[in-house]
Wavefront OBJ file of the C-alpha trace (Angstrom):
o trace
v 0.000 0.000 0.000
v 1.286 3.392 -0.730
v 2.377 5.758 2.260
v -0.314 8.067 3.600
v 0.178 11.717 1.179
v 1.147 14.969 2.846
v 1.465 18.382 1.519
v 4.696 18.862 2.018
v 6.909 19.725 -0.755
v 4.242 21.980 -2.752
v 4.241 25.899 -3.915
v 3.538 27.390 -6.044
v 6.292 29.883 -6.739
v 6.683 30.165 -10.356
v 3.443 29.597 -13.269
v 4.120 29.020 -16.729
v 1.191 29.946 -19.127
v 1.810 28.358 -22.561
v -0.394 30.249 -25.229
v -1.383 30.529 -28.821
v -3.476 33.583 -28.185
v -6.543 31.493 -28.781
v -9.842 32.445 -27.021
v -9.404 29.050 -25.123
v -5.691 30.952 -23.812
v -7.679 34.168 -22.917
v -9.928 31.751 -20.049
v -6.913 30.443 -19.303
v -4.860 33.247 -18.778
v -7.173 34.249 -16.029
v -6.787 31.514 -14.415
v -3.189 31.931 -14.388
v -3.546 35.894 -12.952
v -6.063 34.459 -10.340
v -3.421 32.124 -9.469
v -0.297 34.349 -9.291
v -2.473 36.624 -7.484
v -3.924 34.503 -4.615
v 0.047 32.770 -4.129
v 2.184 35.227 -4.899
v 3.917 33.919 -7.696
v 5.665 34.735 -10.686
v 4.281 34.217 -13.903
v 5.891 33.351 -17.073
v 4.072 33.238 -20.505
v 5.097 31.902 -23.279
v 4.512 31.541 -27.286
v 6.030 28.787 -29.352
v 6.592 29.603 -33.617
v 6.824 26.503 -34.897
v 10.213 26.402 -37.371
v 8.097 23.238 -39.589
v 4.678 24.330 -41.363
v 2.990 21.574 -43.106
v -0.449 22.903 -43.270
v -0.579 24.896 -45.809
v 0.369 24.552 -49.361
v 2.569 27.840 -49.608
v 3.798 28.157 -45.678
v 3.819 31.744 -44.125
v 6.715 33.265 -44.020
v 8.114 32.166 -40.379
v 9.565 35.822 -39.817
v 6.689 37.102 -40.297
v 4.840 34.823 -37.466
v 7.858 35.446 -35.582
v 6.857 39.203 -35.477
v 3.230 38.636 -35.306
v 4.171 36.777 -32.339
v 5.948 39.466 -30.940
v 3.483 41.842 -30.992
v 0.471 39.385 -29.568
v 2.939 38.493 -26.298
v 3.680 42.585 -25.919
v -0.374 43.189 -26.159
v -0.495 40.461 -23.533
v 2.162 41.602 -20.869
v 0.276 45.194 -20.881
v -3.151 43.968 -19.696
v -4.343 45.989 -16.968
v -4.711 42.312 -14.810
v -1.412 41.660 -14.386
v -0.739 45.068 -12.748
v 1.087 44.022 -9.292
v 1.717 40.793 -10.617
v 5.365 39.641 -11.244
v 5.618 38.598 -14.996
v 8.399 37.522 -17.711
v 7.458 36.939 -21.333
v 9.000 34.730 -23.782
v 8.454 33.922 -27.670
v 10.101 30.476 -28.568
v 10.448 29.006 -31.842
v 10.843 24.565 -31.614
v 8.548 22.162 -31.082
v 5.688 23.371 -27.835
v 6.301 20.623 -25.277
v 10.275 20.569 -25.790
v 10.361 24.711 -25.159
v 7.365 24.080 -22.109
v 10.010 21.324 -20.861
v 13.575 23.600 -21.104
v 11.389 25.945 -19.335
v 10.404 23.894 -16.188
v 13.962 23.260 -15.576
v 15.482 26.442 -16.398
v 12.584 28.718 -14.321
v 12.056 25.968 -11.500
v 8.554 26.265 -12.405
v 5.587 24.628 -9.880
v 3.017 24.607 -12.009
v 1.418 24.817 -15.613
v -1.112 26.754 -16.445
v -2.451 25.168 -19.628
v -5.620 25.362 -22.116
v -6.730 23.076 -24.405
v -8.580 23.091 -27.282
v -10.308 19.558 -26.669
v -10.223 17.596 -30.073
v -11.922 14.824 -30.090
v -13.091 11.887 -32.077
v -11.086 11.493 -35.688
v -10.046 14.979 -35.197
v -8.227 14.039 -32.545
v -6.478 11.144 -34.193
v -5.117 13.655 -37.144
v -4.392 16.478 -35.107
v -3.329 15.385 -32.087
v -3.166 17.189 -29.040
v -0.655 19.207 -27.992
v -1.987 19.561 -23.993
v -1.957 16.286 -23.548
v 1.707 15.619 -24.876
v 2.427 17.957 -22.317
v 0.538 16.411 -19.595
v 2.080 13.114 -20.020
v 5.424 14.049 -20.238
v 7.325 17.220 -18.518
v 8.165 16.971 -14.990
v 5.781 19.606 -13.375
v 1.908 19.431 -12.552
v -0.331 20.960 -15.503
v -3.585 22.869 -14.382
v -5.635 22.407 -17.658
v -8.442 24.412 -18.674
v -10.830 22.860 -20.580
v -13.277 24.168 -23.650
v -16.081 23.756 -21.182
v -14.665 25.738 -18.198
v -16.490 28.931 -18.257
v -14.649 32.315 -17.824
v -13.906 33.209 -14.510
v -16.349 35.606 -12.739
v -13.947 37.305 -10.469
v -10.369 37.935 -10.806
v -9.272 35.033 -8.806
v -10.778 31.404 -8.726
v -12.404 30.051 -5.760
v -11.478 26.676 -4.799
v -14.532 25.600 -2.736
v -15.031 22.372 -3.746
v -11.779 19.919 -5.148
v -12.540 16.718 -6.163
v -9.389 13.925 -6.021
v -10.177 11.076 -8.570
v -7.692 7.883 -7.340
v -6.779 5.087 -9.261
v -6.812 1.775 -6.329
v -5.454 0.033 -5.118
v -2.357 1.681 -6.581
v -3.062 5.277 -6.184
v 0.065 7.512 -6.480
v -0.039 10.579 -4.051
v 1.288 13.329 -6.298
v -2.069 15.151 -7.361
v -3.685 14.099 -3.801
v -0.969 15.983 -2.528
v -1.683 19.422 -4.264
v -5.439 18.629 -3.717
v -4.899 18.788 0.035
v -2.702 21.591 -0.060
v -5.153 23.344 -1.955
v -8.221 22.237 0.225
v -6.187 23.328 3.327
v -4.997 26.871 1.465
v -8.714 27.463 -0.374
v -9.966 25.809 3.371
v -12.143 24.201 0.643
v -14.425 20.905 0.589
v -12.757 17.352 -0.301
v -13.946 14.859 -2.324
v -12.072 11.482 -3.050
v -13.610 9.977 -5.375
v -12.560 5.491 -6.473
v -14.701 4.384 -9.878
v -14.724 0.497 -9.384
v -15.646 -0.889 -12.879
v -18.283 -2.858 -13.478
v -17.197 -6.725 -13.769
v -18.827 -8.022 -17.318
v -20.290 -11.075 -15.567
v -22.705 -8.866 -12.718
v -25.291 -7.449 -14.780
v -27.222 -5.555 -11.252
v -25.687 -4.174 -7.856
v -22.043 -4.369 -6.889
v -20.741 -6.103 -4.004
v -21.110 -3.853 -0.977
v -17.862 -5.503 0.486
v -15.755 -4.360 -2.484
v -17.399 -0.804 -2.315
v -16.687 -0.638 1.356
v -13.269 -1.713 0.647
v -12.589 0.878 -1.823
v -13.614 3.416 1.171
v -10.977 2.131 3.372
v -8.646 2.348 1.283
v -9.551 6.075 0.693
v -9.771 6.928 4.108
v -5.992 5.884 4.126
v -4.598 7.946 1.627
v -4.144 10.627 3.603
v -1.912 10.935 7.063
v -3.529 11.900 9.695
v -2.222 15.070 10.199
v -3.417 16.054 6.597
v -6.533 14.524 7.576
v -7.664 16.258 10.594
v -7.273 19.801 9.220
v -9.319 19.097 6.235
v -13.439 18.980 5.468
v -13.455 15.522 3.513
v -15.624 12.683 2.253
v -15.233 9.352 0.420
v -17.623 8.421 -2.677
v -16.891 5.426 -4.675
v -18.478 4.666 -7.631
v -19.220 1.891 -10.169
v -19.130 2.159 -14.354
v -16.980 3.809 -16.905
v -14.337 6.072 -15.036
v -14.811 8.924 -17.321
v -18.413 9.053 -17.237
v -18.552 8.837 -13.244
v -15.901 11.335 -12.439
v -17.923 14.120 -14.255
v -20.864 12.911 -13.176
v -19.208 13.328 -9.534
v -17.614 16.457 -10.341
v -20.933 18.079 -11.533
v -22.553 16.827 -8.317
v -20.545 18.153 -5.964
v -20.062 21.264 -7.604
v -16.505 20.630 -7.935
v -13.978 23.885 -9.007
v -11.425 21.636 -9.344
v -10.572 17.869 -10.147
v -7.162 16.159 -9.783
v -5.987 12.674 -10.945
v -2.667 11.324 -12.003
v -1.764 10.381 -15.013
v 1.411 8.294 -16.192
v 4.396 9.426 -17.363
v 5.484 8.065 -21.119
v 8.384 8.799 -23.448
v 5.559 8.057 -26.350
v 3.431 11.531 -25.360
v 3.337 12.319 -28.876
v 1.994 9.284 -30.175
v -0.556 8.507 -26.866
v -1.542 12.430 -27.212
v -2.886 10.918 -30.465
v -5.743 8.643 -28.914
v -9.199 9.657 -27.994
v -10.496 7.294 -25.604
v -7.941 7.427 -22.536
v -9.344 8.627 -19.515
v -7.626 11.973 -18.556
v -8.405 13.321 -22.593
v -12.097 12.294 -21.759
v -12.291 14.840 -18.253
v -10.369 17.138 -19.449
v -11.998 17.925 -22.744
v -15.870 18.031 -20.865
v -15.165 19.023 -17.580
v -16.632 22.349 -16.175
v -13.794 22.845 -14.104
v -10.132 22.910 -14.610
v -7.960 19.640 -14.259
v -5.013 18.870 -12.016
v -2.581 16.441 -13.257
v 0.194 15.129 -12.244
v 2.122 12.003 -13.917
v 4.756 9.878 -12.316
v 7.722 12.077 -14.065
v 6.061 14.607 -12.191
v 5.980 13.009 -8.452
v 9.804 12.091 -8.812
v 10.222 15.491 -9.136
v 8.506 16.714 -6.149
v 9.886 14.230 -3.722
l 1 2 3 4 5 6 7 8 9 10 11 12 13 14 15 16 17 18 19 20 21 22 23 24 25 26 27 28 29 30 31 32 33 34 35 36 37 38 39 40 41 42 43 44 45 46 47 48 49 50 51 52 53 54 55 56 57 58 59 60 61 62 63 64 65 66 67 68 69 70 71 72 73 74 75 76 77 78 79 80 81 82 83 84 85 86 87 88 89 90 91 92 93 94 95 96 97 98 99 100 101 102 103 104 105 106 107 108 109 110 111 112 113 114 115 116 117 118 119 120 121 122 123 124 125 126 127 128 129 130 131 132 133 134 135 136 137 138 139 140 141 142 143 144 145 146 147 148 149 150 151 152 153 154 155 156 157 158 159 160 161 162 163 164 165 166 167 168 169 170 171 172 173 174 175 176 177 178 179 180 181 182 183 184 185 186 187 188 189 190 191 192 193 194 195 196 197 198 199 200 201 202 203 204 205 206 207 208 209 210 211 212 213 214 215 216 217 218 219 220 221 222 223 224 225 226 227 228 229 230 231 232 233 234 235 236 237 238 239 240 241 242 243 244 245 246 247 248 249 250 251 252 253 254 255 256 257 258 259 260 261 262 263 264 265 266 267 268 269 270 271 272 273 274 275 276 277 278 279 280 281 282 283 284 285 286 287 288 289 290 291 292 293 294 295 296 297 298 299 300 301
């Protein structure tokens, strides 16, 4: 069994907000303030030119995007909501997850502040997705904003209710460990949430033992000390993990959900594939997305 998860090792000094100046980047990006705001942190934003161009028959000329770049990241350090907030800009040219990765070491960056565009079906398969290359493979949590996650209403979120989605009976404590820091910081409600799938050969009910189990086993997740400062409860549920973790998350109202994810030197290729898990929350959750793969949890420790 793994060992109870503290909060200990986690800040949230330094954000980096990847962006393509997309409307989906513009929700983001207030996330990111909010965020820099509420914890005092520096945030770094950054563009990425690509330097290949295979989508169009005659490609733009790249010093041209270079300077259009330029001028979108200036526009962007001048907004009026990063007033009192430390911030650094940079415009890249490479490949989007290797620049995002030189960055987390070079900048010792905590966390990153992502959006997505949320491709799905054959889409997907063509155009891949360049989020989730990132989620699965730099060494750093990503806080992913969805195409569903509505703009923020006030300049900084309001964690109220987090909702920690663990994978038993081998659940890794990385994104439980921001969770409770952030339940503890926000003083917000937690959920921890086990889907138990449904065996092909039980066509009604589940055994209650197994359920019961599963709660255990939640209840254990945490130290004590963690524990006892935090409001909590356990929910397990049965079915299709996807489909049960938003159908949690929009039940309890959740403003944030965090999950691991696994680490894999293939992020390219499994960015590529539709039906994984994390692609399915992240691309129709309401609420932003915690992640944090294995790479990730070596790092913290």
């Amino acid at each position: 069994m793994q060992s109870p998860a503290t909060s200990i090792g986690v800040s949230l000094r330094n954000l980096l907000f990847p962006t393509d100046f997309s409307p989906y980047s513009e929700t983001t990006l207030a996330y990111g303030i909010g965020l820099a705001r509420r914890y005092k942190a520096t945030l770094y934003m950054v563009t990425v030119v690509p330097q290949e161009i295979t989508d169009y028959v005659q490609p733009p000329d790249p010093f041209y995007l270079r300077h259009s770049a330029e001028k979108k990241m200036a526009s962007l350090a001048n907004l009026d909501a990063l007033q009192g907030i430390r911030h650094r800009e940079f415009v890249k040219e490479g490949s989007v997850s290797e620049t995002v990765s030189e960055l987390i070491d070079r900048l010792d960056i905590d966390l990153v502040v992502l959006g997505t565009h949320g491709r799905a079906g054959m889409k997907k398969l063509v155009l891949g997705s360049v989020a989730e290359e990132i989620v699965g493979s730099v060494a750093c949590p990503v806080f992913t904003v969805g195409p569903r996650v509505p703009q923020l209403a006030s300049p900084q979120p309001k964690l109220q209710s987090i909702l920690y989605v663990a994978s038993l009976p081998h659940a890794s404590p990385g994104a439980l460990r921001y969770a409770a820091w952030l339940a503890e910081q926000e003083r917000a409600h937690l959920t921890l949430l086990n889907v138990l799938k449904m065996p092909g050969d039980v066509h009604s009910g589940y055994p209650h033992a197994e359920v019961e189990m599963a709660k255990t086993r939640l209840a254990q997740l945490l130290s004590p000390e963690v524990a006892s400062s935090l409001e909590m409860e356990f929910i397990v549920e049965v079915g299709a993990p996807g489909q049960q973790i938003l159908k949690v998350a929009e039940r309890q109202g959740a403003d944030l959900i965090a999950m691991d994810t696994h680490h894999t030197s293939f992020a390219r290729a499994v960015a590529h594939l539709p039906w994984i898990t994390p692609h399915e929350v992240i691309c129709h959750a309401r609420c932003p997305v915690l992640t944090v793969n294995d790479h990730a949890l070596n790092a913290l420790r």
